[in-house]
KOLBA-54773 format. One line per 3 residues: number of its first residue (from 0); for each residue z, y, x of N, C-alpha, C. Coordinates in nm, 3 decimals, always signed. Layout:
<recs>
NUM> Z Y X Z Y X Z Y X | ...
</recs>
This chain:
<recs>
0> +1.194 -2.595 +1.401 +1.067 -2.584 +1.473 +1.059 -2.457 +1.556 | +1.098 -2.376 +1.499 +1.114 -2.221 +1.560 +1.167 -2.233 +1.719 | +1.320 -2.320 +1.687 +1.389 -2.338 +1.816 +1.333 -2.406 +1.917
3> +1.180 -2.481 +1.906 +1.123 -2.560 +2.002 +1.045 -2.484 +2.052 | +1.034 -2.348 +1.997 +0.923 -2.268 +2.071 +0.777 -2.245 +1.979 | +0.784 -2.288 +1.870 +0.666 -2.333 +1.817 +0.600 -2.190 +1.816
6> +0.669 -2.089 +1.776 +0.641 -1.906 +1.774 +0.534 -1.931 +1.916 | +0.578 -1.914 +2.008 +0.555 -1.917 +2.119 +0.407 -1.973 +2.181 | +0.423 -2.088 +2.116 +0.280 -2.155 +2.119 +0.151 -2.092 +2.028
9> +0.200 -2.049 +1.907 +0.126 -1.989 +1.816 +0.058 -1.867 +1.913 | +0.156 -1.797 +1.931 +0.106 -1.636 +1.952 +0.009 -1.700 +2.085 | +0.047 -1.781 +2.160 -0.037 -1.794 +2.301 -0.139 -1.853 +2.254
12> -0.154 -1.936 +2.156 -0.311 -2.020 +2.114 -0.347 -1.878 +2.059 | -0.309 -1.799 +1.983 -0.387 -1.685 +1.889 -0.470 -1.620 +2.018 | -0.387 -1.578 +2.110 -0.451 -1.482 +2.226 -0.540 -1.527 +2.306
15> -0.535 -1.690 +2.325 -0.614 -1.749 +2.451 -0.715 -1.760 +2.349 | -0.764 -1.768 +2.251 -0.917 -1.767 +2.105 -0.929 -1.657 +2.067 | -0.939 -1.578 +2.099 -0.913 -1.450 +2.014 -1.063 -1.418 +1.907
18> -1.181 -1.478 +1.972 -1.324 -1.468 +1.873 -1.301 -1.600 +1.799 | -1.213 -1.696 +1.800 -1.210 -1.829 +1.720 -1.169 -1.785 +1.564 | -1.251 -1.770 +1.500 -1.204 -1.798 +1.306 -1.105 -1.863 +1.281
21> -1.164 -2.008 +1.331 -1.128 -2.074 +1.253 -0.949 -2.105 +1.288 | -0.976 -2.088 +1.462 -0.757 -2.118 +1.538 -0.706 -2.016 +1.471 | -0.795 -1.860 +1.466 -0.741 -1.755 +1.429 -0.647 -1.781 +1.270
24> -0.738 -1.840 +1.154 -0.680 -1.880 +1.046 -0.597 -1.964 +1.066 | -0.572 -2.079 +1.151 -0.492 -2.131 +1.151 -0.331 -2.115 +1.201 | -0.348 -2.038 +1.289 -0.260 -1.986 +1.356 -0.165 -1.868 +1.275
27> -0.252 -1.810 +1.168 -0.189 -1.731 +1.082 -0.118 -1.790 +0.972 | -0.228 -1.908 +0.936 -0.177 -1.960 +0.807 +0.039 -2.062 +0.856 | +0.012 -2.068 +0.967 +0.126 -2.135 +1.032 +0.219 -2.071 +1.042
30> +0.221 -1.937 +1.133 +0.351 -1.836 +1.099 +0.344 -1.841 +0.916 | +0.266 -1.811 +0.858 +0.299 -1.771 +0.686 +0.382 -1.893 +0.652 | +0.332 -2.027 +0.695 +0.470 -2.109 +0.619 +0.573 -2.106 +0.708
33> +0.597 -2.038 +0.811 +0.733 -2.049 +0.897 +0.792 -1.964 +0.883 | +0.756 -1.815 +0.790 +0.842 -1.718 +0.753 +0.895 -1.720 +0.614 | +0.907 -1.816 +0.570 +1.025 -1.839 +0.448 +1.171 -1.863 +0.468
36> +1.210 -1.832 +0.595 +1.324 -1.815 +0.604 +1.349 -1.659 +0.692 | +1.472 -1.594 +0.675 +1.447 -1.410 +0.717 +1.472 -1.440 +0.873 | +1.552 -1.548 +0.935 +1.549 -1.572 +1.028 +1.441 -1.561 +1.149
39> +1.379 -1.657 +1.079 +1.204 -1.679 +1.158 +1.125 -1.557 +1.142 | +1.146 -1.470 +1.057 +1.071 -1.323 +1.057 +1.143 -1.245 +1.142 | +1.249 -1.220 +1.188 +1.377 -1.154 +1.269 +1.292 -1.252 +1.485
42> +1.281 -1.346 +1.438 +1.244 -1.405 +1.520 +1.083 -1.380 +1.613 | +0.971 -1.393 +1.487 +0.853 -1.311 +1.507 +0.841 -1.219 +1.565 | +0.880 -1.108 +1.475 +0.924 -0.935 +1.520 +0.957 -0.948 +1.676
45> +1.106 -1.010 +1.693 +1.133 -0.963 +1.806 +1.038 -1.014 +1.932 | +0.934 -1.148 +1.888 +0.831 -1.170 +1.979 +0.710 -1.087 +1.989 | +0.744 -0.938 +1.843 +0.625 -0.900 +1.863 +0.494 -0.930 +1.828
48> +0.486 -1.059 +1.769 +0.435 -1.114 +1.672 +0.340 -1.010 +1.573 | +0.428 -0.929 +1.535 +0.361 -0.828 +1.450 +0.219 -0.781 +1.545 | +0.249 -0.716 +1.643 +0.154 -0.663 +1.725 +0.006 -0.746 +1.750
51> +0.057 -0.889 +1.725 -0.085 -0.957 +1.789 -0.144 -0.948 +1.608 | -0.095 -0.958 +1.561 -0.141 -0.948 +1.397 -0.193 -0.833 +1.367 | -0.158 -0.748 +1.454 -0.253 -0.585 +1.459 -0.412 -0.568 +1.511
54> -0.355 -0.648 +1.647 -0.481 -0.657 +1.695 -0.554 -0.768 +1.639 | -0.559 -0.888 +1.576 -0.600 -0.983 +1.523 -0.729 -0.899 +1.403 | -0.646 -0.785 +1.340 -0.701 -0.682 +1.220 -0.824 -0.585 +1.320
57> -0.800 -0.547 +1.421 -0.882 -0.437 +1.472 -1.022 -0.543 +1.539 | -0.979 -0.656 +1.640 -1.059 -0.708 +1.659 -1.170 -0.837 +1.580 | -1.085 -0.848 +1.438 -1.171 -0.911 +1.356 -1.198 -0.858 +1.245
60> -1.218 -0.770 +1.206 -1.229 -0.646 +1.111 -1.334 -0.711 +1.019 | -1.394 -0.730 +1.069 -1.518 -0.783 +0.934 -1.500 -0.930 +0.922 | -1.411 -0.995 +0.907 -1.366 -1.105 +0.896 -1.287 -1.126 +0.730
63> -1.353 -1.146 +0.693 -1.222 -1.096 +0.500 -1.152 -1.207 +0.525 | -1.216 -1.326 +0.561 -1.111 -1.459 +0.543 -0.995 -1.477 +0.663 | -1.022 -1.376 +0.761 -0.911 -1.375 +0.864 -0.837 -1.240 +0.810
66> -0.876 -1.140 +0.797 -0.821 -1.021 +0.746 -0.690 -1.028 +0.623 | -0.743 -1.116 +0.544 -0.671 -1.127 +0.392 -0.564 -1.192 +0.452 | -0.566 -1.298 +0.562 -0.478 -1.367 +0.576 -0.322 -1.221 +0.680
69> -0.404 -1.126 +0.729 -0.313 -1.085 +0.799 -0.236 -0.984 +0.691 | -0.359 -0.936 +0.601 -0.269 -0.886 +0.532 -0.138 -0.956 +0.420 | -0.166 -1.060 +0.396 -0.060 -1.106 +0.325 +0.064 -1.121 +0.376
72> +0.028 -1.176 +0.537 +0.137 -1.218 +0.615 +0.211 -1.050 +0.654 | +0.143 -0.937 +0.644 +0.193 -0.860 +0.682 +0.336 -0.794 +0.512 | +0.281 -0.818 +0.393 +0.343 -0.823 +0.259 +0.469 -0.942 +0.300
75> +0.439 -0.991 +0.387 +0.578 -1.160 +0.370 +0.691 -1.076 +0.484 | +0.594 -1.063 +0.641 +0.719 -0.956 +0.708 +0.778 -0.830 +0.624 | +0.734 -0.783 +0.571 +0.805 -0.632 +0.559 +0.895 -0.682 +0.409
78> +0.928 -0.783 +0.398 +1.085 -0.817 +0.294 +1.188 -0.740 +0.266 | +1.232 -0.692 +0.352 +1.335 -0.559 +0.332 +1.289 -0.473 +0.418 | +1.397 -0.339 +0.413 +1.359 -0.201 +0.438 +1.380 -0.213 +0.594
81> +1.468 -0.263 +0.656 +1.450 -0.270 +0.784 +1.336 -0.340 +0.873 | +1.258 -0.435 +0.788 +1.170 -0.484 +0.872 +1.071 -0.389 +0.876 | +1.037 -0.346 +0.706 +0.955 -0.324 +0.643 +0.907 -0.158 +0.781
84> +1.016 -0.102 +0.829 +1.002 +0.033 +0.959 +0.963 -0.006 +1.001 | +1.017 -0.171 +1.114 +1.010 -0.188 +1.187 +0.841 -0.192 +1.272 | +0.787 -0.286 +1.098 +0.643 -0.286 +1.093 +0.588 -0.149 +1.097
87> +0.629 -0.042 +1.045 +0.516 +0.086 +1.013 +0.548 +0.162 +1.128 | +0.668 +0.146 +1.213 +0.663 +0.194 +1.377 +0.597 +0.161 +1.489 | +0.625 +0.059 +1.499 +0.557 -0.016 +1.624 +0.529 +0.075 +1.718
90> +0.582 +0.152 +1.817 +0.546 +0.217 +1.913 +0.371 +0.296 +1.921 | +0.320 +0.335 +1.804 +0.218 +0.394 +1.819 +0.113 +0.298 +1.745 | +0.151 +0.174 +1.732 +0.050 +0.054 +1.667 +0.114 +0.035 +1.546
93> +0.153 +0.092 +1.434 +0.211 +0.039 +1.364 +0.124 +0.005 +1.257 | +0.167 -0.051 +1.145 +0.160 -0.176 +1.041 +0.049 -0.089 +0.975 | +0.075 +0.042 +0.918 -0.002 +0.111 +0.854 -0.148 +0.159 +0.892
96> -0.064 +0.232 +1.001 -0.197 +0.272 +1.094 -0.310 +0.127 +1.095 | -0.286 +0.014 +1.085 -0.377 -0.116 +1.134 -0.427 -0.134 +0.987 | -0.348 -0.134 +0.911 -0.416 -0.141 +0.745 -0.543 -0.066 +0.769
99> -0.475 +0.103 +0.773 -0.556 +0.203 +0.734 -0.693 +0.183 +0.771 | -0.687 +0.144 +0.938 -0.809 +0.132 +1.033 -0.907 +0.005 +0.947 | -0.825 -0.090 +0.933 -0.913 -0.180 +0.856 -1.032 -0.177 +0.672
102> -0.881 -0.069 +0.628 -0.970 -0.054 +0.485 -1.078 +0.020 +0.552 | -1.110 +0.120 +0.629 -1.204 +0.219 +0.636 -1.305 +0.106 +0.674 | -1.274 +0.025 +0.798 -1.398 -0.052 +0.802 -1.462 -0.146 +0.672
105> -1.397 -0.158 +0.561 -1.409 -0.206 +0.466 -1.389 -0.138 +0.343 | -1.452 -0.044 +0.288 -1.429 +0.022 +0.231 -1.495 +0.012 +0.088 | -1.569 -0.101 +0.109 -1.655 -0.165 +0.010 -1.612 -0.269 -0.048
108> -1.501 -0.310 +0.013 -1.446 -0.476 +0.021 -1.332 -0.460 -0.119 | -1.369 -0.437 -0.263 -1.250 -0.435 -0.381 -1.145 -0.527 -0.288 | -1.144 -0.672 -0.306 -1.052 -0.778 -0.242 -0.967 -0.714 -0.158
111> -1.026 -0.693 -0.048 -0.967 -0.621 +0.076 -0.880 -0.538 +0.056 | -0.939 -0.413 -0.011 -0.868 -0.290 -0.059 -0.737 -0.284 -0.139 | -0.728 -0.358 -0.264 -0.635 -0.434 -0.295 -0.511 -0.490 -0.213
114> -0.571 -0.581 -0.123 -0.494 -0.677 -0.002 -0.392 -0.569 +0.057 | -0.451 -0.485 +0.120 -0.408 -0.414 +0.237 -0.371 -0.316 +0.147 | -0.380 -0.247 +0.022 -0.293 -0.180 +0.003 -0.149 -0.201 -0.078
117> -0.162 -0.366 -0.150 -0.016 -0.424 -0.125 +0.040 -0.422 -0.028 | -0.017 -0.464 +0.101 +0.024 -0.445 +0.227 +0.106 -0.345 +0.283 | +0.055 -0.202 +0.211 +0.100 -0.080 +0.252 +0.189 -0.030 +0.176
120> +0.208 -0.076 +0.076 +0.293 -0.073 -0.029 +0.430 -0.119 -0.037 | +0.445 -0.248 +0.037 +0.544 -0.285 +0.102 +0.595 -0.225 +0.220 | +0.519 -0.186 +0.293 +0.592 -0.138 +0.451 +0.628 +0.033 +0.391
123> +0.576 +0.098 +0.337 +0.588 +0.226 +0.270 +0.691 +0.213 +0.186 | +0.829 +0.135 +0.178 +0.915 +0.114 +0.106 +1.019 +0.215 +0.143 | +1.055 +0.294 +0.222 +1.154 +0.385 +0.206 +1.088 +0.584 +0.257
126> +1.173 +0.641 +0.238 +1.114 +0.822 +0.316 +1.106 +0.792 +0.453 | +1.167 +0.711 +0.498 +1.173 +0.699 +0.606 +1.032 +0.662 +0.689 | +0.978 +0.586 +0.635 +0.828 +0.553 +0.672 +0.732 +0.600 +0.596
129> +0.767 +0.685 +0.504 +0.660 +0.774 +0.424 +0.662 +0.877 +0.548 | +0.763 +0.898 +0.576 +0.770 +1.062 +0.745 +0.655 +0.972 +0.815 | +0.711 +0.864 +0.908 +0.653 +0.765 +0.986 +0.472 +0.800 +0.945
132> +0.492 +0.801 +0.840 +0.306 +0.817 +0.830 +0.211 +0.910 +0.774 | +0.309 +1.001 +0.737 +0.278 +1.103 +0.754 +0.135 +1.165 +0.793 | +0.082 +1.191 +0.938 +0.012 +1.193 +1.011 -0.112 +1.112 +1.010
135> -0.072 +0.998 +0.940 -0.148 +0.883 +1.012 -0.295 +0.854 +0.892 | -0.298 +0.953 +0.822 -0.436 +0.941 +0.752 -0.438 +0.852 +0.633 | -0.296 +0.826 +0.619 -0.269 +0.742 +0.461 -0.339 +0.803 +0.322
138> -0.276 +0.963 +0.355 -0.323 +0.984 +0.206 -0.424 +1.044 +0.194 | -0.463 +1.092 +0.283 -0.647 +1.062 +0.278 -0.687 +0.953 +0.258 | -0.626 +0.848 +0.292 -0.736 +0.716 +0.270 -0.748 +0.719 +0.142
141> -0.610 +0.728 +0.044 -0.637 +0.677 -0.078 -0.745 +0.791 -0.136 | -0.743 +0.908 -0.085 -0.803 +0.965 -0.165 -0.950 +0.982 -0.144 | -0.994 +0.860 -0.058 -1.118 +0.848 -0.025 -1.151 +0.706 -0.099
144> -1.029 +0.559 -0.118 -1.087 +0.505 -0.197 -1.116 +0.502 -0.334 | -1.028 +0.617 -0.381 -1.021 +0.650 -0.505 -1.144 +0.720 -0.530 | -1.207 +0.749 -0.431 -1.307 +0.864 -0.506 -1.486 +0.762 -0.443
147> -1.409 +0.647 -0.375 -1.610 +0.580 -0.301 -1.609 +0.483 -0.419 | -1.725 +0.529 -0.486 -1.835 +0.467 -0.578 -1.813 +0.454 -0.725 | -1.756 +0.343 -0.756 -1.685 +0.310 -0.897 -1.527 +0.275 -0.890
150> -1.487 +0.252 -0.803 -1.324 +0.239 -0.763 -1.242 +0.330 -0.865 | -1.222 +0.416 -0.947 -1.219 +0.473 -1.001 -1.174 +0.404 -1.138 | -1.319 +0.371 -1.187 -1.306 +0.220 -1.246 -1.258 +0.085 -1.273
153> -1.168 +0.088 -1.135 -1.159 -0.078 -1.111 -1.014 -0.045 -1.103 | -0.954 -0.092 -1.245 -0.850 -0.112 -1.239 -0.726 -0.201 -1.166 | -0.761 -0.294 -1.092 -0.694 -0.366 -0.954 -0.673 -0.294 -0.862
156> -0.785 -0.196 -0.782 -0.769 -0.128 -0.697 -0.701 +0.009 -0.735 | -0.732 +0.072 -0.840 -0.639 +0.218 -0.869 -0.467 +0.173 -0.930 | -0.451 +0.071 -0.946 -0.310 +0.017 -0.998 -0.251 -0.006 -0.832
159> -0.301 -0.075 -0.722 -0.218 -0.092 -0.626 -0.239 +0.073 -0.547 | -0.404 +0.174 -0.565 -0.374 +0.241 -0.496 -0.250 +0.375 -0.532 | -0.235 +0.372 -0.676 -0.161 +0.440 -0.759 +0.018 +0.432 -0.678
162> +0.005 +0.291 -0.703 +0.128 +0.254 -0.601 +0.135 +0.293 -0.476 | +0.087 +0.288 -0.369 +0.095 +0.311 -0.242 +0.124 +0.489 -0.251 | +0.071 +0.582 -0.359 +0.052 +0.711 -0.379 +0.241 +0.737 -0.426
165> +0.260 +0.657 -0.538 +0.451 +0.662 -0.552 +0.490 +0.662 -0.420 | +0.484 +0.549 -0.350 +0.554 +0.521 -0.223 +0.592 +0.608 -0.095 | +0.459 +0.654 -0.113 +0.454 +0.793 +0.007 +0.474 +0.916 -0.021
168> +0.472 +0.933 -0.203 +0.527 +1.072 -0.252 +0.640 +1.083 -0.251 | +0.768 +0.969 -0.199 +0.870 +1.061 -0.158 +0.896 +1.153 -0.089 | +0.830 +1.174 +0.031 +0.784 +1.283 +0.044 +0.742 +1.378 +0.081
171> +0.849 +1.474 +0.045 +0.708 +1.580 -0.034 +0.573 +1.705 +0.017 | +0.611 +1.675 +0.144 +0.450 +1.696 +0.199 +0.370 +1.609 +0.182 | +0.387 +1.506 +0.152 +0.256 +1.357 +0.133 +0.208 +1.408 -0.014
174> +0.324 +1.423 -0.062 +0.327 +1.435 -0.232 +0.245 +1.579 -0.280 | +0.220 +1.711 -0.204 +0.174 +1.755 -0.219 +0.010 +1.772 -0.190 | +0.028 +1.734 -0.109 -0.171 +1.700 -0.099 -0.222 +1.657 -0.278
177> -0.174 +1.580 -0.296 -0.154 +1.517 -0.457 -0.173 +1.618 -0.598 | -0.048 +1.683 -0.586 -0.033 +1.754 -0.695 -0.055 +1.873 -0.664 | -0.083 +1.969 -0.581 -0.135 +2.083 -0.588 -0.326 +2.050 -0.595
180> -0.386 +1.943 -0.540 -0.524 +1.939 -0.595 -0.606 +2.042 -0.552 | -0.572 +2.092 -0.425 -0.672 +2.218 -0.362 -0.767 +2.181 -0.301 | -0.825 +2.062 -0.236 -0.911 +2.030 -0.211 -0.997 +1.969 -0.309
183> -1.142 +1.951 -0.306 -1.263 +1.900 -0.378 -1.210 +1.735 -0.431 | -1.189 +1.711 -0.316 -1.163 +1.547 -0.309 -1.030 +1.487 -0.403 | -0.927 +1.588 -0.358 -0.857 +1.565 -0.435 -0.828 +1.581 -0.564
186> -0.918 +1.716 -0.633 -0.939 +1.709 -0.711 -1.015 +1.579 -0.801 | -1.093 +1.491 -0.738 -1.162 +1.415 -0.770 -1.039 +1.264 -0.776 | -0.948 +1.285 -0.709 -0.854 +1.209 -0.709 -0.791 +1.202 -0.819
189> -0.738 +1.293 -0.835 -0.663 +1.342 -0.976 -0.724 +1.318 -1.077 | -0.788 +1.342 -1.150 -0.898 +1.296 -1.227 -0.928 +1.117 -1.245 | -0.929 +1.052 -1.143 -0.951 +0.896 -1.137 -0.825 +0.866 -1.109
192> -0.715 +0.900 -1.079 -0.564 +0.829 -1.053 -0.534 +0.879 -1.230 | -0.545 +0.985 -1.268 -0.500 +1.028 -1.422 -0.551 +0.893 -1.510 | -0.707 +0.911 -1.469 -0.772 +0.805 -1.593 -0.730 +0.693 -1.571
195> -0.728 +0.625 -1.462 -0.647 +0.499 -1.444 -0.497 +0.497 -1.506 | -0.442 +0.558 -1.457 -0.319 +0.583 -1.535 -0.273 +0.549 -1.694 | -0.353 +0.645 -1.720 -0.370 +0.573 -1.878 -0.384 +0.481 -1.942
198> -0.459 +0.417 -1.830 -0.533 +0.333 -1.891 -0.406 +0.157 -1.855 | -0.395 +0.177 -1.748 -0.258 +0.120 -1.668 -0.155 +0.094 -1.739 | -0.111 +0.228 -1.839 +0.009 +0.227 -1.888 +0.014 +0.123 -2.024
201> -0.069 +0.121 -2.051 -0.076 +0.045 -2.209 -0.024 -0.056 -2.197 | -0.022 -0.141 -2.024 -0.003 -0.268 -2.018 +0.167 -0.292 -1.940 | +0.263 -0.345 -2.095 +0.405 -0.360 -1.963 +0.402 -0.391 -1.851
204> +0.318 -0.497 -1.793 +0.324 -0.577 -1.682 +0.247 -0.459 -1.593 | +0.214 -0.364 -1.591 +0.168 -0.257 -1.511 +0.234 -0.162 -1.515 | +0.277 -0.108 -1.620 +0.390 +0.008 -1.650 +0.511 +0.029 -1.603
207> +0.573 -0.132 -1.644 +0.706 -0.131 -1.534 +0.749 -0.092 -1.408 | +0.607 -0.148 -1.330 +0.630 -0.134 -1.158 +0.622 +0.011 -1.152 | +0.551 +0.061 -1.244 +0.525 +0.213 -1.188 +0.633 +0.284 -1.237
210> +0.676 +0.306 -1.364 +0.790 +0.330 -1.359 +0.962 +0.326 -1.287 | +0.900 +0.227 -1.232 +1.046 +0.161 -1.174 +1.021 +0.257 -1.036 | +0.897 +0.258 -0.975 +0.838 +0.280 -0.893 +0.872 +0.500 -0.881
213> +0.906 +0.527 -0.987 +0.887 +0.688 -0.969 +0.800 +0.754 -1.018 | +0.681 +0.676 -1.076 +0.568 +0.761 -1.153 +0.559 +0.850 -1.260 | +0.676 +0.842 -1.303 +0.674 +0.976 -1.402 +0.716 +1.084 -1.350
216> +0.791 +1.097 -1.210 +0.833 +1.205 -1.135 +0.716 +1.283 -1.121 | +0.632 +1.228 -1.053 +0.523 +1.272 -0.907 +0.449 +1.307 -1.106 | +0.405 +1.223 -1.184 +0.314 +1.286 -1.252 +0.336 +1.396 -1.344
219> +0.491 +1.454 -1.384 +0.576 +1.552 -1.427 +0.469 +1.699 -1.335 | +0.555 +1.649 -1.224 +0.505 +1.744 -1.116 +0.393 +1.777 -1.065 | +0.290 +1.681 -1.057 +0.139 +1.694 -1.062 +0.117 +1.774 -1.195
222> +0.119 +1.736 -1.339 +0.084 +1.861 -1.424 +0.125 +1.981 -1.410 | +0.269 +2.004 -1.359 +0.336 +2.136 -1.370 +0.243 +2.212 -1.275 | +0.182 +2.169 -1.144 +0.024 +2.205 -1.073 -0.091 +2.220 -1.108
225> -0.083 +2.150 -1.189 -0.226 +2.165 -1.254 -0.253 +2.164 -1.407 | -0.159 +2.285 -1.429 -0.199 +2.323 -1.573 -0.348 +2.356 -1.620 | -0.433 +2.428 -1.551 -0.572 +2.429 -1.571 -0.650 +2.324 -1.549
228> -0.595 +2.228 -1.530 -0.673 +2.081 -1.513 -0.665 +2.027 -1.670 | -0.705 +2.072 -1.786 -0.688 +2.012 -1.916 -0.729 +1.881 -1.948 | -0.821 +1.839 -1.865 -0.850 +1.672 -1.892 -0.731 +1.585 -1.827
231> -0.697 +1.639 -1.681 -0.593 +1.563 -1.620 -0.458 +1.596 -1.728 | -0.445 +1.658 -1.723 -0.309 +1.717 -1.849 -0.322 +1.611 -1.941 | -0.452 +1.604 -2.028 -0.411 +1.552 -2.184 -0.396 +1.409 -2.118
234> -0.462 +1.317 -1.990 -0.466 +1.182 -1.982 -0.323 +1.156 -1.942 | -0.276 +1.275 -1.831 -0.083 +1.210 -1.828 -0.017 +1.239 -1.937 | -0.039 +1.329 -2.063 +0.023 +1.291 -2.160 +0.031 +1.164 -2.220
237> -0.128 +1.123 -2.241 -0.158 +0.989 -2.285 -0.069 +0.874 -2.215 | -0.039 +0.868 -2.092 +0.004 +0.804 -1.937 +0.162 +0.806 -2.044 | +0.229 +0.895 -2.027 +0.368 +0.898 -2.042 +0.381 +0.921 -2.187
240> +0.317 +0.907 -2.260 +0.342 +0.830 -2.479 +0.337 +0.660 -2.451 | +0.195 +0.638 -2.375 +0.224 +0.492 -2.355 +0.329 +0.433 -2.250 | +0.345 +0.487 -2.155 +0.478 +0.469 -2.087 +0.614 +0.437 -2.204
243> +0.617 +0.541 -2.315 +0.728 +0.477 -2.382 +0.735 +0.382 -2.480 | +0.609 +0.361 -2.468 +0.598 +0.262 -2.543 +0.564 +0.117 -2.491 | +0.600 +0.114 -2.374 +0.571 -0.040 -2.309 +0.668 -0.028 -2.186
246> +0.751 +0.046 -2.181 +0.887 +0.032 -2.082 +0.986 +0.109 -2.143 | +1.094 +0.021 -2.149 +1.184 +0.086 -2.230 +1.297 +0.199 -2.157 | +1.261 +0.209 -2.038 +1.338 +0.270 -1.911 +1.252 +0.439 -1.882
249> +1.148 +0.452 -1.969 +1.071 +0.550 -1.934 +1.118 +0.661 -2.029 | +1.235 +0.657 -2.125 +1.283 +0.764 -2.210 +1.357 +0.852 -2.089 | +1.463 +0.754 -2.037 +1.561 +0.768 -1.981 +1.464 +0.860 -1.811
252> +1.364 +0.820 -1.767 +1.334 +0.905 -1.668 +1.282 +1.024 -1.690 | +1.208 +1.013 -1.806 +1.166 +1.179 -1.835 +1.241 +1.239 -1.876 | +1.382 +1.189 -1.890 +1.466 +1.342 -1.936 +1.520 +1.384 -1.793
255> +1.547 +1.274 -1.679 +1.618 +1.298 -1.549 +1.542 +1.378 -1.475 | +1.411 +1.411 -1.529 +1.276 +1.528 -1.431 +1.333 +1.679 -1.530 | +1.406 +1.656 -1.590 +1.426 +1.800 -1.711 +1.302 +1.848 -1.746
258> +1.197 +1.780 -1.785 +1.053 +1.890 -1.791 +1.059 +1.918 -1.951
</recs>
């Protein structure tokens, strides 16, 4: 289907509707079943595809049922590490930057927040696009959804935003905003990424990813910062006892941090 042009038709119906919901969903939901092969995503990309899926996010922003759809499709492109740039570059429009812009307009939206920060989680897959974004107001965001209202609380949203926080602490200027904790906010971060944490770890099916993910590094190193933080202290202790006790891979990383 690809080879008949069908890409082609898509992206031109998406652009000639651009206030249409409902072509808009459809048109998305259509690339999503045509990218199960890496081909047809190699194919997209190079139409650029990505880009109208950017603007699809900026110009329908308060749309959750068009939004969710871009963000998923944006989790299906970024499959490996080469796409996964390709998306968080984009000549000035990239993948992240369009997340970012969107959670802020939605900043209320749990669902959303969630969505788009799997989203970011995937394209944030190597240093290479942790540099890439650097700049681009990532880790402020999290540390603005971590800290608006009860989010804090809501263990869905501090488990994926926890993640997106591994991803970009490779590094380690991202990573320090984090663990040195000199700002108000971030302090307030620390504190609700800790308690989540804890609370996170008890469960294998949560523990693993983060582990696997680097989280005992960044949280080694966040205490060794914030020794006078005694509540954050005793909860990553709590974080990394239950870590060994629901991943069996978490002995073996806390000795590779030498702490």
């Amino acid at each position: 289907m690809v080879q008949l042009g069908v890409l082609d038709l898509i992206l031109a119906v998406s652009k000639g509707y651009p206030d249409e919901i409902e072509i808009q969903k459809s048109c998305l939901g259509c690339v999503g079943n045509l990218m199960n092969e890496a081909s047809n995503v190699v194919a997209f990309l190079d139409k650029k595809g990505h880009i109208r899926v950017f603007e699809i996010m900026q110009e329908l922003a308060l749309e959750e049922s068009v939004t969710s759809l871009c963000c998923k499709l944006l989790k299906i492109l970024a499959f490996n590490f080469d796409l996964a740039n390709i998306l968080t570059e984009s000549g000035g429009r990239g993948g992240c930057r369009a997340v970012a812009r969107l959670l802020k307009d939605n900043i209320n939206n749990s669902s959303l927040i969630a969505l788009g920060c799997q989203a970011l989680c995937k394209m944030i897959s190597t240093n290479e696009a942790a540099k890439i974004i650097a700049n681009e107001g990532i880790v402020e965001l999290m540390v603005t959804i971590s800290s608006e209202k009860d989010n804090w609380a809501n263990l869905e949203i501090m488990n994926e935003v926890i993640k997106v926080v591994v991803n970009f602490s490779g590094l380690e200027e991202n990573a320090q905003l984090f663990a040195k904790g000199a700002h108000h906010d971030n302090s307030v971060f620390l504190g609700n990424a800790a308690m989540a944490l804890s609370k996170l770890s008890v469960y294998p099916t949560a523990s693993r990813p983060l582990v696997k993910q680097g989280a005992i590094a960044i949280i080694i190193d966040s205490a060794c910062h914030n020794t006078e933080r005694k509540g954050v202290i005793a909860r990553y202790l709590r974080t990394l006892s239950n870590f060994l006790y629901t991943e069996t891979k978490a002995g073996e990383e806390i000795t590779r941090t030498n702490a």
